[in-house]
TORKE-194281 format. One record per residue (C-alpha): residue number from 1; residue in three letters; x, y, z. Coordinates in steps of 0.05 Angstrom, whole numbers, plus 5000, padded with zeros to 4 digits. Each point is the difference from the previous one (the first is absolute). Layout:
<pts>
<pt fidren="NUM" mardo="ALA" east="X" north="Y" up="Z"/>
...
</pts>
This chain:
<pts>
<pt fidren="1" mardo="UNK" east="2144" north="2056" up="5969"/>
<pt fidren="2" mardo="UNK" east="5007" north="5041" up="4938"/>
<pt fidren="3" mardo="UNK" east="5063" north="4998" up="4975"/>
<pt fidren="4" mardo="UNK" east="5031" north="5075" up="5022"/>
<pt fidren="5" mardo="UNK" east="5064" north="4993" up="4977"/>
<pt fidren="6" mardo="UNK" east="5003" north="5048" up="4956"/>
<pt fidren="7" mardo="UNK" east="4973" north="5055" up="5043"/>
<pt fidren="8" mardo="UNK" east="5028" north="5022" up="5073"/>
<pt fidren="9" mardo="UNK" east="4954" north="4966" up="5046"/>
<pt fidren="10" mardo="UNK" east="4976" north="5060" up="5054"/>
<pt fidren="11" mardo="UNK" east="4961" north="4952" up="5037"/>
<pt fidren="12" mardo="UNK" east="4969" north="4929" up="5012"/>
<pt fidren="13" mardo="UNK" east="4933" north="4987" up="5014"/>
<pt fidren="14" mardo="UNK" east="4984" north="4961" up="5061"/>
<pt fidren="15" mardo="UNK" east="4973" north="4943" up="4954"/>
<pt fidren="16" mardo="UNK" east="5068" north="5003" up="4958"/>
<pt fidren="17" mardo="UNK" east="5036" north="4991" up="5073"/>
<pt fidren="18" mardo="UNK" east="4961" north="4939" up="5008"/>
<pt fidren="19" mardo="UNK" east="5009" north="4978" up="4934"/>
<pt fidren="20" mardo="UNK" east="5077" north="5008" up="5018"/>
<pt fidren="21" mardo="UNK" east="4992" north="4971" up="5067"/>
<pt fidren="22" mardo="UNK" east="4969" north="4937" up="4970"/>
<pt fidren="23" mardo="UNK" east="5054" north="4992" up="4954"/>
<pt fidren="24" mardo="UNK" east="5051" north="5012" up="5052"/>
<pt fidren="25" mardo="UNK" east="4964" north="4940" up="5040"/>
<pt fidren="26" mardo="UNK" east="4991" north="5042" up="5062"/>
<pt fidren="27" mardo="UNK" east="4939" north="4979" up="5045"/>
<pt fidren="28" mardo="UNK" east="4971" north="5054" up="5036"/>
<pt fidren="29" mardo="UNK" east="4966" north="4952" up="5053"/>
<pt fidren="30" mardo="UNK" east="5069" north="4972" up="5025"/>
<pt fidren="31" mardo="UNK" east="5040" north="5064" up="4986"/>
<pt fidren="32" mardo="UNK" east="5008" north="5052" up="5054"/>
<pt fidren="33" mardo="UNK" east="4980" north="5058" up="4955"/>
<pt fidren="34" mardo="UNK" east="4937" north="5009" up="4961"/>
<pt fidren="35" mardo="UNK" east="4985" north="5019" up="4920"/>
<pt fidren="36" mardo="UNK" east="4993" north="5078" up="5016"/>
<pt fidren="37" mardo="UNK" east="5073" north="4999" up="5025"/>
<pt fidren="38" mardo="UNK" east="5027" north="4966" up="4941"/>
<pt fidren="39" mardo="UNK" east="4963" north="5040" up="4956"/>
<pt fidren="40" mardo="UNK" east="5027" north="5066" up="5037"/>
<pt fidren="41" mardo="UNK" east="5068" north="4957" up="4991"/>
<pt fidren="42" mardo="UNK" east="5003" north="4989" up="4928"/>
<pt fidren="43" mardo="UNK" east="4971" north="5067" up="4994"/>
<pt fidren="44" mardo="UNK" east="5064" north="5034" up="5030"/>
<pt fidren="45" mardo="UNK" east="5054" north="4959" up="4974"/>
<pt fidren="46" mardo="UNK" east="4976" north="5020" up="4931"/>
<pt fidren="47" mardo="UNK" east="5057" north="5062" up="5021"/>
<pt fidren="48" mardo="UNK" east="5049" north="4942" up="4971"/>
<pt fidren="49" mardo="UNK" east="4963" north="5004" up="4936"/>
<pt fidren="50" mardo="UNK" east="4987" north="5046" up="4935"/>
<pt fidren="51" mardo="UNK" east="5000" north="5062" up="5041"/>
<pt fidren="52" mardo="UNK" east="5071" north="5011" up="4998"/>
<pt fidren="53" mardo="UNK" east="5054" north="4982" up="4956"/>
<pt fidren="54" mardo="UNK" east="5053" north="4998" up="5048"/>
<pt fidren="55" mardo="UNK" east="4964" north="4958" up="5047"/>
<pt fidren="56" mardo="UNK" east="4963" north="4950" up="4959"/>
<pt fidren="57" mardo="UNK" east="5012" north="4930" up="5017"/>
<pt fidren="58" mardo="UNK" east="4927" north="4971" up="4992"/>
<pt fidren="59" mardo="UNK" east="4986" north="5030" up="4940"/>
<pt fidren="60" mardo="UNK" east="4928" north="4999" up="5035"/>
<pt fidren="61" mardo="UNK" east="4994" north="4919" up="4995"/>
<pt fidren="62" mardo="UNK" east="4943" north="4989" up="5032"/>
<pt fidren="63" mardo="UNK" east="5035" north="4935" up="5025"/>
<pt fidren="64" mardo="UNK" east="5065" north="5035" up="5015"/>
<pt fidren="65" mardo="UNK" east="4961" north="5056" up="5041"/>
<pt fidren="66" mardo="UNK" east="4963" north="4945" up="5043"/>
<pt fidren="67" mardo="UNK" east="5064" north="4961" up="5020"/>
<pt fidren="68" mardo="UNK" east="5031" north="5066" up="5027"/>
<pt fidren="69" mardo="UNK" east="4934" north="5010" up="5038"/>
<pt fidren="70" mardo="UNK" east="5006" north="4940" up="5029"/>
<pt fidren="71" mardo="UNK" east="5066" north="4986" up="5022"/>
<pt fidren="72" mardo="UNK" east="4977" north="5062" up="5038"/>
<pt fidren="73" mardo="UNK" east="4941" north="4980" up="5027"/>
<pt fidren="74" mardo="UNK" east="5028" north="4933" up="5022"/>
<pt fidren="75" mardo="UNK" east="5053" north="5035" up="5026"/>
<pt fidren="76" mardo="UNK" east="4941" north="5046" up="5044"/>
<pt fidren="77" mardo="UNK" east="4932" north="4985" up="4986"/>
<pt fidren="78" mardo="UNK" east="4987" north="5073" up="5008"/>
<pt fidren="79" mardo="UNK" east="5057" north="5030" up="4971"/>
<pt fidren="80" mardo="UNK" east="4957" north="5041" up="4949"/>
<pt fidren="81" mardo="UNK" east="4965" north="5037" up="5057"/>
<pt fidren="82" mardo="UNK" east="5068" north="5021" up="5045"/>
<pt fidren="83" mardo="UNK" east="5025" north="5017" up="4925"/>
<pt fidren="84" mardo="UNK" east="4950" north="5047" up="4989"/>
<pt fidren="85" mardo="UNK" east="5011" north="5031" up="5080"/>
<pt fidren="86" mardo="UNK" east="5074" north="5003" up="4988"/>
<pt fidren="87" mardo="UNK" east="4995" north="5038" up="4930"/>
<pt fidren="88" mardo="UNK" east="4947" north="5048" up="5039"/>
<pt fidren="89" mardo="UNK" east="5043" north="5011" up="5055"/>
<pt fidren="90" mardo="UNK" east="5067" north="5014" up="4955"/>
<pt fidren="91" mardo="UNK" east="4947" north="5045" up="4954"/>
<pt fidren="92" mardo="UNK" east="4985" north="5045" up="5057"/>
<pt fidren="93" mardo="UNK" east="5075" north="4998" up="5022"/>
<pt fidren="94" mardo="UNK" east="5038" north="5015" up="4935"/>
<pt fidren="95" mardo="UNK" east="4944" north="5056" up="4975"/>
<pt fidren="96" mardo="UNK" east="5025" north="5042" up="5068"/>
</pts>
């Protein structure tokens, strides 16, 4: 992974979430959710990151990022997908 750190990272590439994965030690044959929901994972929490000031707490770690994706994701295994129903949903609701 090439070190990003002093750029705001605006995404990860699906072979950067497996690079994180690996690092992480997660197995995708004996976990419940697959690589393309981690990578949809780390590439959401990266709203904890560089983007804003007020609410950076990763400082886009690529480490950092993939912990908070997976406490999710162990949490729900497809807690990425209802995420991105829920923020439709509330989309459609608040833009009445």
């Amino acid at each position: 992974m090439k070190n990003r750190s002093a750029t705001r990272v605006k995404s990860f590439t699906k072979e950067e979430a497996a690079a994180i994965a690996l690092l992480l030690g997660i197995n995708f044959n004996k976990s419940k959710f697959d690589l393309d929901e981690f990578w949809m994972g780390v590439n959401t929490e990266l709203e904890h990151g560089k983007i804003s000031s007020q609410t950076n707490v990763t400082n886009d770690d690529p480490i950092i990022t993939g912990k908070i994706a997976l406490a999710h994701l162990n949490e729900f295994p497809d807690y990425y997908k209802r995420l991105k129903v829920l923020e439709e949903e509330a989309k459609a609701y608040w833009n009445k």
